[in-house]
C-alpha positions in Angstrom: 22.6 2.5 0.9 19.2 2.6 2.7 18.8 5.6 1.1 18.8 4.2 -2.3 17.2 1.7 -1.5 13.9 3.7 -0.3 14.4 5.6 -3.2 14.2 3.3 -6.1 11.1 1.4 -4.3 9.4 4.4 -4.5 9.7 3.9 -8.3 8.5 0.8 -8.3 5.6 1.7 -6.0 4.5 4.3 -7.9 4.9 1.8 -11.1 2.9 -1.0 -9.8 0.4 1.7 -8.2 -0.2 2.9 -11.8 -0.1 -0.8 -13.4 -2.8 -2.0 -10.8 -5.1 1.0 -11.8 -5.5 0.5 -15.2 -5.4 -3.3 -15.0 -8.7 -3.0 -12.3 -10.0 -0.4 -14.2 -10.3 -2.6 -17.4 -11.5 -5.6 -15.3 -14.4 -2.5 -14.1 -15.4 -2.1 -17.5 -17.3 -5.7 -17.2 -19.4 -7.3 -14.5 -16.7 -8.0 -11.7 -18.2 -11.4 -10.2 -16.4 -14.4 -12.0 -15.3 -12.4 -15.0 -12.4 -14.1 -16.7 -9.8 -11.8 -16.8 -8.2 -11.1 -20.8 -4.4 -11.7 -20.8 -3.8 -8.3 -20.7 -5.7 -7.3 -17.7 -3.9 -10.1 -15.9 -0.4 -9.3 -17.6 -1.0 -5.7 -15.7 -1.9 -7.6 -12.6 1.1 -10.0 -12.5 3.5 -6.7 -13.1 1.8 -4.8 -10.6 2.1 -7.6 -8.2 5.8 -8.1 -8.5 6.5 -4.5 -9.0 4.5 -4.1 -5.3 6.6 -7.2 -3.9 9.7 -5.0 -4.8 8.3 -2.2 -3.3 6.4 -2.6 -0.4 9.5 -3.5 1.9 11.1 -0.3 1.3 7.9 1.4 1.8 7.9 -0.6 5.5 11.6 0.1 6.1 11.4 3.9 5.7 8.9 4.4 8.8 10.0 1.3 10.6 11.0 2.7 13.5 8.0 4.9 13.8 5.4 1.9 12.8 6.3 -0.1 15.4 4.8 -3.8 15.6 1.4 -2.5 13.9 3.4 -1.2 11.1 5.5 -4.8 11.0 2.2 -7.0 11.4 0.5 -5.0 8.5 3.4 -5.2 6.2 3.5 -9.2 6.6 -0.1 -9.4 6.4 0.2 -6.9 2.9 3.1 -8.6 1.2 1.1 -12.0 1.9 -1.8 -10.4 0.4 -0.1 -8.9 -2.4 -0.2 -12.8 -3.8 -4.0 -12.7 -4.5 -3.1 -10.8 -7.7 -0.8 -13.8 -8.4 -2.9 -16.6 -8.0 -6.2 -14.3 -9.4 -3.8 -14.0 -12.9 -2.4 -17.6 -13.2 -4.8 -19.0 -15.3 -5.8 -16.7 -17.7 -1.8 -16.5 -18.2 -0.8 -20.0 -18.4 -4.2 -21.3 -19.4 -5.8 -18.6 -21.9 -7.5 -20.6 -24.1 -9.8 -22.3 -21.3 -11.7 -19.1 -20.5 -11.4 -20.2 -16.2 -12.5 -18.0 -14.2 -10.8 -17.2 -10.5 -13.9 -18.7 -8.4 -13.9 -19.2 -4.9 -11.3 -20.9 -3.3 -10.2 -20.7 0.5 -6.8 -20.0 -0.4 -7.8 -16.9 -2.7 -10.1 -16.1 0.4 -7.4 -16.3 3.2 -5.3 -13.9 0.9 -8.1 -11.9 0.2 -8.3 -11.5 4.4 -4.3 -11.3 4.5 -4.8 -7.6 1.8 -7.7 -6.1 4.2 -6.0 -6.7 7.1 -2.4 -5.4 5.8 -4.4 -2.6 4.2 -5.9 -1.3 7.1 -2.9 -2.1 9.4 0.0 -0.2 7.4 -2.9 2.5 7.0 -3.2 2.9 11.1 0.5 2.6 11.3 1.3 4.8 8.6 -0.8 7.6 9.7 0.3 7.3 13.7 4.1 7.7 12.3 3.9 10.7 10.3 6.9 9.6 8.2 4.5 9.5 5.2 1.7 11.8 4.2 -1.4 11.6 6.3 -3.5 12.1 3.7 -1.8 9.1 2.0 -2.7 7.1 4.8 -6.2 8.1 5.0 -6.7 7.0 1.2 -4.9 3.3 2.3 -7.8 3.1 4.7 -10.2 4.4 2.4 -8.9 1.5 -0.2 -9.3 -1.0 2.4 -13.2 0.0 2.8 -13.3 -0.6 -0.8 -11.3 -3.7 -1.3 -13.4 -5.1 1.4 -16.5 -4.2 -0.4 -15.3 -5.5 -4.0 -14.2 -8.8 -2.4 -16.9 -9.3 -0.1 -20.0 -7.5 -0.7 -20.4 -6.7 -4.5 -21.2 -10.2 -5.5 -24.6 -9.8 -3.9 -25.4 -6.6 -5.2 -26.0 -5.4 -8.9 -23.4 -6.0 -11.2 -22.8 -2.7 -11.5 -22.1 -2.0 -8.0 -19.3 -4.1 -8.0 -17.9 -2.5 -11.5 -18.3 1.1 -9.7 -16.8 -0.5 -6.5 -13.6 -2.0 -8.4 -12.9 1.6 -10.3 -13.0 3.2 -7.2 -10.7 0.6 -5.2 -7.7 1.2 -7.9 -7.9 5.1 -7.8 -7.6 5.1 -4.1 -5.3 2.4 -3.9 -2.9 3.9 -6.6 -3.3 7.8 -5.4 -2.6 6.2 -1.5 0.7 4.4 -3.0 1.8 6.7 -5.6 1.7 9.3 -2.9 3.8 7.6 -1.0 6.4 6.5 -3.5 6.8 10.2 -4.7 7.1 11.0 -0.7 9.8 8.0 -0.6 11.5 9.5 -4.2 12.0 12.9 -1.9 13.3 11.6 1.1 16.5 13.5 1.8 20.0 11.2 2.8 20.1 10.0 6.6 16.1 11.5 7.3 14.1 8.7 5.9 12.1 6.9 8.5 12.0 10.4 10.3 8.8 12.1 11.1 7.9 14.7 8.9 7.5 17.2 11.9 11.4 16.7 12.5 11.8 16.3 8.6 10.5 19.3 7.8 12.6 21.4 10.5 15.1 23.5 8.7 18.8 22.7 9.8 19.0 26.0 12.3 15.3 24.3 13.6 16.4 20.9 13.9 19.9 22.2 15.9 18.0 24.2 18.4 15.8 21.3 18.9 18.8 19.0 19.5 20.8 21.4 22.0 17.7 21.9 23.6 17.0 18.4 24.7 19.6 17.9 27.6 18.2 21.8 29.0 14.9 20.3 29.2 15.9 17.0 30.9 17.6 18.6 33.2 15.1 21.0 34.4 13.0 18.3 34.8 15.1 16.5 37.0 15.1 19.6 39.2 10.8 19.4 39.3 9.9 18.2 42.7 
């Protein structure tokens, strides 16, 4: 059942991986910094959002036991996060007519702190686990460095800075969680949450490596 589980969030990751890239990548095509976001683009958002909300659990529970408590902290902090797109959506949803844009807010700030931090936490954790691609992980980080720049930096710089900065934010983002859904799609019954160096161990491999185990504790309880 776990299994499944893992399985079908991949789907959804790899759904609201590719929903959150085009939705940023049409808020890109206009200055970033208060822009009120078109029903559409916010439509995209709000799917993405609950499609991540889905996902993101299964993403945690299939390298939970390598992730450890970094891996737990930063899938809190990332679910929590995960609400900015939310709150960033609600009023050009229920509101459309009124043109408001998100603003500053402390609450849309704490969340925006909540995303970087479970950004670059499940990144650490997911790259010390190995259950996931590494090269998945490194583009989590690399999103992070971008979110952080798009949220915090690029409304004192040219408007075009930020526009540049959003674009690149959703095709990291949505390569770094696509990757991993397709890698959560593949996992093979009974082996998720396994690191790949023991994954990818053929059965003969994986055997030897087993048997081998109480030989090599035993030898070194005979070391003096």
């Amino acid at each position: 059942m776990t299994d499944i589980a893992i399985r079908w969030g991949g789907v959804m990751l790899i759904l609201g991986a590719v929903l959150f890239a085009i939705a940023t990548v049409m808020i890109s095509l206009k200055p970033v910094v208060n822009q009120v976001f078109s029903p559409t683009s916010a439509l995209l958002l709000l799917l993405s959002s609950i499609c991540l909300l889905l996902a993101l659990p299964a993403m945690y529970a299939g390298q939970a036991s390598s992730a450890g408590w970094l891996g737990l902290a930063g899938h809190a902090l990332l679910q929590t996060g995960v609400l900015l797109l939310v709150l960033v959506t609600a009023s050009s949803l229920l509101y459309p007519t009124l043109n408001l844009a998100p603003g500053e807010n402390f609450v849309l700030f704490f969340l925006g702190i909540a995303f970087v931090l479970g950004l670059l936490m499940t990144g650490v954790a997911t790259l010390r686990a190995g259950v996931y691609p590494h090269w998945a992980a490194i583009l989590l980080l690399g999103a992070t460095a971008g979110f952080f720049f798009v949220f915090f930096v690029a409304e004192f710089l040219p408007a075009g800075a930020g526009q540049v900065g959003s674009a690149l934010l959703a095709v990291l983002l949505a390569l770094a969680l696509a990757w991993i859904g397709v890698s959560m799609m593949r996992s093979e019954p009974g082996r998720a949450g396994q690191p790949d160096s023991l994954v990818n161990r053929t059965p003969a491999q994986g055997l030897a490596w087993y048997d081998d185990q109480p030989l090599a504790e035993s030898r070194q309880g005979e070391s003096p």
